[in-house]
C-alpha positions as CSV (number, residue, x, y, z in Angstrom):
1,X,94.7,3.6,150.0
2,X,91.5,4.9,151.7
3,X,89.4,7.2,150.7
4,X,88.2,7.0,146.8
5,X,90.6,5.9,144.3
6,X,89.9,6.7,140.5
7,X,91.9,5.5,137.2
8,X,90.8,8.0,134.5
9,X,91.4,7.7,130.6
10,X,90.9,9.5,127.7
11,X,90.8,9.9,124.0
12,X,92.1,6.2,123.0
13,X,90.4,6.2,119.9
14,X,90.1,2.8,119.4
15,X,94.5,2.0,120.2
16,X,93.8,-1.7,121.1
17,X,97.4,-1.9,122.4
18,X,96.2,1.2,124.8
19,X,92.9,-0.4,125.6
20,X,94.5,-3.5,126.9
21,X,96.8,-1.7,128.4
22,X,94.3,0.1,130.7
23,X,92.3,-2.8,131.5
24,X,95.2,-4.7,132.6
25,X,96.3,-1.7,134.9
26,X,93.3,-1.3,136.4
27,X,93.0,-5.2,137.2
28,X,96.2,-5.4,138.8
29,X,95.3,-2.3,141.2
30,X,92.7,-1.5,144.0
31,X,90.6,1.4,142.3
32,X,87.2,1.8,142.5
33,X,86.2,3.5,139.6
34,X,87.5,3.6,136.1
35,X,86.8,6.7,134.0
36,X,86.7,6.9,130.1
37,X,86.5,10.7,129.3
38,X,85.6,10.5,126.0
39,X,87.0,9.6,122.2
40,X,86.7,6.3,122.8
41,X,86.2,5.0,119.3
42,X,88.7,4.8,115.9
43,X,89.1,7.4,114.0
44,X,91.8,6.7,111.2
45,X,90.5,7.0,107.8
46,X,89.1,3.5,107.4
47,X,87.2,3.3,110.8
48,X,86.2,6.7,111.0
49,X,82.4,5.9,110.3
50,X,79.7,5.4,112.4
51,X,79.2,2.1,111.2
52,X,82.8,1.2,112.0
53,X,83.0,2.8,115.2
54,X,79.8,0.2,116.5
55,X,81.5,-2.5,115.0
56,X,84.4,-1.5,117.4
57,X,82.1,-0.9,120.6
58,X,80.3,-4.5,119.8
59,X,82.7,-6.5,118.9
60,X,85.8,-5.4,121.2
61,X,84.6,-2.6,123.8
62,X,81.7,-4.1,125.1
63,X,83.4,-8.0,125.4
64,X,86.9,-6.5,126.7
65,X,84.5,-4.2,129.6
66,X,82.7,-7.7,130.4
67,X,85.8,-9.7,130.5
68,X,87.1,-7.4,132.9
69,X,84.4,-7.0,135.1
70,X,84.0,-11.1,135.7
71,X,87.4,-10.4,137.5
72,X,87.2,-6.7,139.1
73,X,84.6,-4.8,140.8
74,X,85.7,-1.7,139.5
75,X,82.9,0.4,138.1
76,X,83.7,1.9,134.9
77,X,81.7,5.3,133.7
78,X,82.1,6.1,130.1
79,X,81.4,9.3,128.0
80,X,81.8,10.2,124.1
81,X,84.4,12.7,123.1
82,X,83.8,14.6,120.1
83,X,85.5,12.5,117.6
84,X,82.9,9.8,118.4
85,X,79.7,9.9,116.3
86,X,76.4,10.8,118.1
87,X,74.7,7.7,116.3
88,X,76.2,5.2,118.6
89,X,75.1,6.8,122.1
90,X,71.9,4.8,122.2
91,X,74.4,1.9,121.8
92,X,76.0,2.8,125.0
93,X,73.1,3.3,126.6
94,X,71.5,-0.1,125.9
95,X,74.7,-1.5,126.5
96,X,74.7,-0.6,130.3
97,X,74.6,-4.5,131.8
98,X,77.9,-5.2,129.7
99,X,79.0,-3.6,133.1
100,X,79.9,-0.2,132.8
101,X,77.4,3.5,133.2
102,X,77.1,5.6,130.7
103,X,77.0,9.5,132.0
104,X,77.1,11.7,128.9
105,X,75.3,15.0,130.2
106,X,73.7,13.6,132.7
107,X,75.0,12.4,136.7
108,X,75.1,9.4,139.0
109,X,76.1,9.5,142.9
110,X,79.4,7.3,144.0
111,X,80.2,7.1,147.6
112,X,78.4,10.3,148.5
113,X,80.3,12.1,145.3
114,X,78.3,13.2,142.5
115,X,80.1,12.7,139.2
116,X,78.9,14.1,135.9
117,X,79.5,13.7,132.8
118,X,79.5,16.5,129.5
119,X,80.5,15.7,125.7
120,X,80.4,18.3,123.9
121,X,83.2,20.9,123.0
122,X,83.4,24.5,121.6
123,X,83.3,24.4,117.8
124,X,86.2,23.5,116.3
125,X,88.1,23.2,113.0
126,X,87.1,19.5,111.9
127,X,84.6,18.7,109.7
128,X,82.5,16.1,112.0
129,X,80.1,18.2,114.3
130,X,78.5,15.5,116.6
131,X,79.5,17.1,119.8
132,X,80.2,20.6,119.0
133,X,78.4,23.7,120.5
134,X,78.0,27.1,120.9
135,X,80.4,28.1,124.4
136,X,79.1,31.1,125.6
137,X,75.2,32.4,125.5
138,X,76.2,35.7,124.7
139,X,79.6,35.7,123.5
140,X,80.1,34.9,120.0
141,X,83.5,32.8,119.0
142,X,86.7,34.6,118.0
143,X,88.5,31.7,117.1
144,X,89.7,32.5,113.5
145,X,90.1,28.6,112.4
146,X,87.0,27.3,113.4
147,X,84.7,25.4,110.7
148,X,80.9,27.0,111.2
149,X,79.6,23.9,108.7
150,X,80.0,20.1,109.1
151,X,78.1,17.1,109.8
152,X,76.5,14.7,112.2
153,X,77.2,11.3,112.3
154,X,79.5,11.6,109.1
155,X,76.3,12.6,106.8
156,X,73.6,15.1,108.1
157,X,74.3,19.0,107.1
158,X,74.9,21.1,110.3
159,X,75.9,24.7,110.8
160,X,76.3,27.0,113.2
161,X,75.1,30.6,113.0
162,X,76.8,33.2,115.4
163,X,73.8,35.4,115.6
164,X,71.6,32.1,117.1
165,X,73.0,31.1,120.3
166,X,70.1,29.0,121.7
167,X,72.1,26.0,121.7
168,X,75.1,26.3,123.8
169,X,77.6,24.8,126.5
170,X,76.9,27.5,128.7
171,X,73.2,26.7,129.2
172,X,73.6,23.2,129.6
173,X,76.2,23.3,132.1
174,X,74.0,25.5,134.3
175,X,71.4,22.5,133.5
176,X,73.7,20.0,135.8
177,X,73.6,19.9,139.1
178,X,77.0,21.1,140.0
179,X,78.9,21.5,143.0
180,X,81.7,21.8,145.6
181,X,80.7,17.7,146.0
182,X,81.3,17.1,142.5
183,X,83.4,14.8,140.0
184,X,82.6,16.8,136.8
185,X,84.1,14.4,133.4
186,X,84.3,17.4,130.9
187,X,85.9,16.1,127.4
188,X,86.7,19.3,126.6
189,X,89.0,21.2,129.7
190,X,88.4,24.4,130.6
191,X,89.6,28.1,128.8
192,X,92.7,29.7,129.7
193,X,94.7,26.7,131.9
194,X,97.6,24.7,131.1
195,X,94.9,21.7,130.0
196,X,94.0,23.2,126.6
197,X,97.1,24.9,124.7
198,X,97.4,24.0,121.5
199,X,100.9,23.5,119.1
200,X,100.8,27.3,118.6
201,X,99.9,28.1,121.9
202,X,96.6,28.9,121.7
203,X,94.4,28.2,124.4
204,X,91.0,26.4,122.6
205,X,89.4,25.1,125.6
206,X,85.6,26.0,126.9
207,X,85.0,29.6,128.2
208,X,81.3,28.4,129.8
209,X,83.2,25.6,131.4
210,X,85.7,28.2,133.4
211,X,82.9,29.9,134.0
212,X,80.7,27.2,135.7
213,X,84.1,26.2,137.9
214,X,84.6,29.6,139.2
215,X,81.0,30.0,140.1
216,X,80.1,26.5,141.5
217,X,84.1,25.3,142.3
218,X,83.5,21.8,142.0
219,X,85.8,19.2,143.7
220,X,87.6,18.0,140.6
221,X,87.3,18.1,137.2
222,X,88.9,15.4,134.4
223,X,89.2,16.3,130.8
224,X,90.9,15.0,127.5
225,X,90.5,16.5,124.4
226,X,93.7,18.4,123.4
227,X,96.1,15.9,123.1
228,X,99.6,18.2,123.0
229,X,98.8,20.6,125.9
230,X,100.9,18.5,128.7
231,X,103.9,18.3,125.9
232,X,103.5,22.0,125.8
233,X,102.4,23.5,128.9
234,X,104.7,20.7,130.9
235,X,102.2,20.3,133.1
236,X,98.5,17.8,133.4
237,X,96.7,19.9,136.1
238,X,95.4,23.1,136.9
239,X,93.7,24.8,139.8
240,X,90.5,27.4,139.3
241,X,89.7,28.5,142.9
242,X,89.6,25.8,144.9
243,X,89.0,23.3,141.7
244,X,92.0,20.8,140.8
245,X,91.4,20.4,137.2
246,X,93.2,17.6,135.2
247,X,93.9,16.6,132.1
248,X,95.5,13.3,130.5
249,X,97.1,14.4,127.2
250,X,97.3,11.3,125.7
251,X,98.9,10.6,122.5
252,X,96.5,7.8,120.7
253,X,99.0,7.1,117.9
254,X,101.5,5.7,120.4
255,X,101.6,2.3,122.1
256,X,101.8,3.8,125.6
257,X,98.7,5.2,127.1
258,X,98.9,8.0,129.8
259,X,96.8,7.8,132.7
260,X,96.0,9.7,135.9
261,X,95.3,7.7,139.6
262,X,93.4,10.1,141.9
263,X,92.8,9.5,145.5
264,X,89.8,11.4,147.0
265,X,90.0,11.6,151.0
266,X,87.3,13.7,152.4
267,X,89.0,16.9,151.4
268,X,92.2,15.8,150.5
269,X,92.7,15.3,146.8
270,X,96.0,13.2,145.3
271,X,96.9,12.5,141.9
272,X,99.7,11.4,139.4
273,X,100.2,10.9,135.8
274,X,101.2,8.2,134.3
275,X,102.5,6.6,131.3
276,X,102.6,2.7,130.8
């Protein structure tokens, strides 16, 4: 197919079965870039430690990414999701000739496209605080559930204050250079869509991130995060403006892995999710 053709992932946390699936996909198909939008890395109860989660980027990630590119020239891009401990991104980063490009918060041009990357998600209810932030500069969360003490990389005290808003998604999103010519990997999706409802129906995504797309109306952006929101909304995408947003909703406990292919033509924009 002309044009740009994507294969983008998400939240896998460390499924093997899923992993293998993907790379086999992706072999047997003419893309030319595979995306993996973040929660990359194990999290069940024996694996969830940083420690654990290198073991799993060293010893299987990194050899299964090199395997794969002896035989494809697909260029992967990678980012950590929020259930991935902060420890490991220098690992990524050194990692880089394994054959893949790590983009957490920061950008790299692809056939004239400028895709970026972003990691970090409003704060949530969960304990591990790696990639959580502030949303909004000047809007304080209203989320009744949220957990405003945790830690960082599964030992270092952290906690959030709603009077101190320095640190936030909002600023750093203004930080990137954003536009109608950009890819934009968010692991969270953005507030208020059919990308981020949860089991009670709560919408839980980012508020800056909406924000950002209705100001700067991006090409495209692919998120993960909130695994249940395609079973509940029924739908994967969303459309802010002129911005297709997208979302995988992948369940990691099953042996499937849901994907979405995207075609980018000029202006023209295809995609289509699915499960193998």
């Amino acid at each position: 197919m002309e044009g740009l053709n994507i294969l983008f992932a998400s939240d896998m946390h460390g499924n093997k079965i899923q992993y293998n699936k993907l790379f086999d996909y992706a072999a047997k198909n003419s893309f030319d870039l595979l995306i993996l939008g973040g929660d990359i890395t194990p999290k069940d109860a024996v694996n969830r430690t940083p420690q654990k989660q290198e073991e799993f980027l060293e010893k299987y990630l990194f050899k299964k990414i090199l395997e794969f590119t002896k035989k494809s020239k697909i260029k992967i891009l990678i980012i950590l999701g929020n259930d991935d401990f902060r420890s490991n991104e220098e690992i990524l980063k050194k990692n880089q000739s394994k054959g893949y490009m790590y983009i957490g918060q920061k950008s790299t041009i692809f056939e004239k496209l400028s895709i970026i990357g972003y990691s970090y998600v409003p704060i949530t209810p969960f304990k591990f605080k790696d990639w959580e932030k502030h949303d909004l500069s000047n809007k304080k969360e209203d989320r009744k559930d949220i957990l405003m003490e945790g830690l960082v990389n599964a030992g270092l005290k952290k906690s959030f204050k709603l009077t101190d808003r320095k640190d936030n998604i909002e600023t750093d999103l203004n930080k990137l250079a954003i536009d109608k010519h950009a890819v934009l990997v968010s692991h969270s999706p953005p507030y208020n869509t059919n990308l981020d409802i949860l089991i009670d129906d709560r919408h839980v995504g980012s508020e800056a991130l909406r924000k950002i797309i209705v100001e700067k109306q991006p090409l495209l952006v692919l998120s993960g995060h909130i695994h249940e929101t395609v079973r509940i909304s029924g739908k994967y995408s969303d459309k802010i403006g002129k911005t297709i947003c997208l979302c995988t909703g992948n369940d990691n406990l099953s042996e499937n892995i849901a994907l979405i292919e995207i075609n980018i033509n000029g202006s023209k924009i295809s995609f289509k999710r699915l499960i193998i």
